[in-house]
C-alpha positions, 0 to 999 in steps of 0.5 A: 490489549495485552500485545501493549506496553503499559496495557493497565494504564490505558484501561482508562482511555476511552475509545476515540470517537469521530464524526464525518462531516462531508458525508454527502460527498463521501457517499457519492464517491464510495458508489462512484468506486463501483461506476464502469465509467470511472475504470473504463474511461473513453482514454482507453478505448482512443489508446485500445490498439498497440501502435505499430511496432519498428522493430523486428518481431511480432505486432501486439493487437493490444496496447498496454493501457487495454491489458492494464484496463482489463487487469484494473477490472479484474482487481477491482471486481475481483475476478478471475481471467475468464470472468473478466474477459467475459466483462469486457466483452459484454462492456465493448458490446453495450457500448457498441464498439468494434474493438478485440477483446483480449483472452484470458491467455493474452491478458496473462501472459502480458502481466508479466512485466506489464509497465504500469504508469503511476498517477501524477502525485498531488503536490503536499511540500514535505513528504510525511511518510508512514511505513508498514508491512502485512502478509499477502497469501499465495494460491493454495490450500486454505482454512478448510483444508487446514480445518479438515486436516490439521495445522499446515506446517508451511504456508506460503506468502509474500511480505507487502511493504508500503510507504504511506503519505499521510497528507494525502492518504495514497500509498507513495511507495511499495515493495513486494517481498519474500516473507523472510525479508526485514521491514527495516531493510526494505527503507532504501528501496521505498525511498529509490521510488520517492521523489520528493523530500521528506520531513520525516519517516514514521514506522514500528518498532521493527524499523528501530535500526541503524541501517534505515535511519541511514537512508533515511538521512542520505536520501533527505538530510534533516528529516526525522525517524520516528520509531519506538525505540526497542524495551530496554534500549540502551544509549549510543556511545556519544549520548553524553556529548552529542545525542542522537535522535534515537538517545533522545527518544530513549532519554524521554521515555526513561524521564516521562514514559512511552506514552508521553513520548508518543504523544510528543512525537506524533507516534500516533498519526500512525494507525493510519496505515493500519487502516490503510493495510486493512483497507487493502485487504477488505477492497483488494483481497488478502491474497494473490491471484498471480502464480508467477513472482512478475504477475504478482509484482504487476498485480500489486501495482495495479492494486496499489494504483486502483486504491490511490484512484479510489482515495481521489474520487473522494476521502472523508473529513473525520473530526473527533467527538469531544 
């Protein structure tokens, strides 16, 4: 591991090992993500029409809930506009139900700005919040073009932020961002979409900044940011008199190194949104399909929910190998 600090004294760790221990019902619920019935429920079909409108204007066919039914389909299986209005059209006609389906046009013209209802959240006390970001690709040119001519000089992405409880292992919050923007800069607008206090806040070393640390303590007084502090980090100016929790971390790695610090602390807990952000690429993709920045915010919320309902349908209770 040469990209860690201390890499030679941690040759003698071995790997962690774990056990699942409700394999039963964690299988049932892996294949439940799979069931049309789970992403196609008979609530949509009651809500498939628009309600007739009051205003002036145009009378939509489709209510929100169908175009969000569809694009669900679509992130889920992975599938293009075409393909999925081709999905729904052979679901409505097993189930044998006269009700329009939406175009590949329709479904994504609406996308653009589509209100997309969260799931009511389960209730956990004290957010523990871990924060994260990863790189989602953009429609283009790939590995084979790159193979075939040369390095690519500029690939174009978009930066995925996300807030992660780690009591329940759905994602609290996310922000979708150009790929130039800090993760540290992007805590206040995380924190705008939480509703409930925090306990405390979890991220890398790029979350090391002041200006996070101060959202953090406005939206909740008293709860903890943990971040490593940067190699070489020097004290605040009041560390002798009234240390800070930043001095303090510092003052414990000096005295007892990085390792011990990470165990005290709990820094560890936070591989689990790097499983979390592998677990988004392996399910959902590692790229966006969208071509227009409102699409692409609507699919990674569409995203986002579908991942949360699939951690409902089932988690599994890892307990570690001694």
């Amino acid at each position: 591991m040469p990209f860690k600090l201390n890499a030679k004294g941690r040759a003698h760790i071995p790997r962690a090992r774990y056990k699942v221990r409700n394999w039963r019902a964690y299988d049932e619920a892996l294949r439940n993500r799979g069931s049309l019935t789970i992403w196609f429920t008979p609530e949509a079909l009651a809500d498939w029409r628009a309600r007739p409108r009051t205003t002036r204007g145009g009378q939509a066919l489709y209510s929100a809930v169908a175009i969000e039914t569809a694009l669900t389909l679509r992130c889920v299986f992975r599938l293009g506009l075409r393909q999925a209005e081709g999905l729904m059209g052979s679901i409505m006609a097993i189930l044998g139900v006269d009700l329009p389906v939406p175009d590949h046009s329709t479904l994504s013209r609406r996308a653009c700005g589509l209100s997309v209802p969260r799931w009511p959240r389960q209730d956990s006390g004290g957010l523990h919040l871990i924060v994260d970001s990863t790189g989602l690709r953009l429609r283009g040119a790939g590995e084979w073009l790159s193979e075939k001519h040369g390095t690519i000089k500029r690939r174009a992405w978009r930066k995925l932020h996300i807030g992660l409880d780690a009591a329940t292992g759905e994602i609290a919050c996310f922000d979708l961002t150009d790929k130039d923007v800090d993760d540290a800069g992007r805590i206040e607008a995380l924190l705008q979409q939480v509703d409930r206090p925090l306990e405390w806040l979890m991220g890398d070393g790029a979350y090391d900044a002041d200006g996070a640390r101060k959202s953090v303590r406005d939206h909740s007084s008293g709860a903890r940011y943990i971040a490593p502090p940067r190699k070489g980090a020097a004290l605040g100016p009041t560390a002798g008199r009234a240390p800070t929790q930043r001095d303090r971390d510092i003052q414990m790695i000096q005295a007892h190194g990085r390792m011990h610090w990470q165990k005290l602390s709990g820094y560890n807990r936070r591989s689990r949104i790097e499983a979390e952000l592998s677990r988004f690429k392996r399910v959902i993709g590692d790229g966006l399909r969208s071509r227009h920045d409102e699409r692409r915010t609507t699919e990674v919320k569409i995203a986002v929910k579908a991942l949360n309902r699939m951690t409902r349908l089932g988690r599994p209770d890892s307990v570690k190998i001694a």
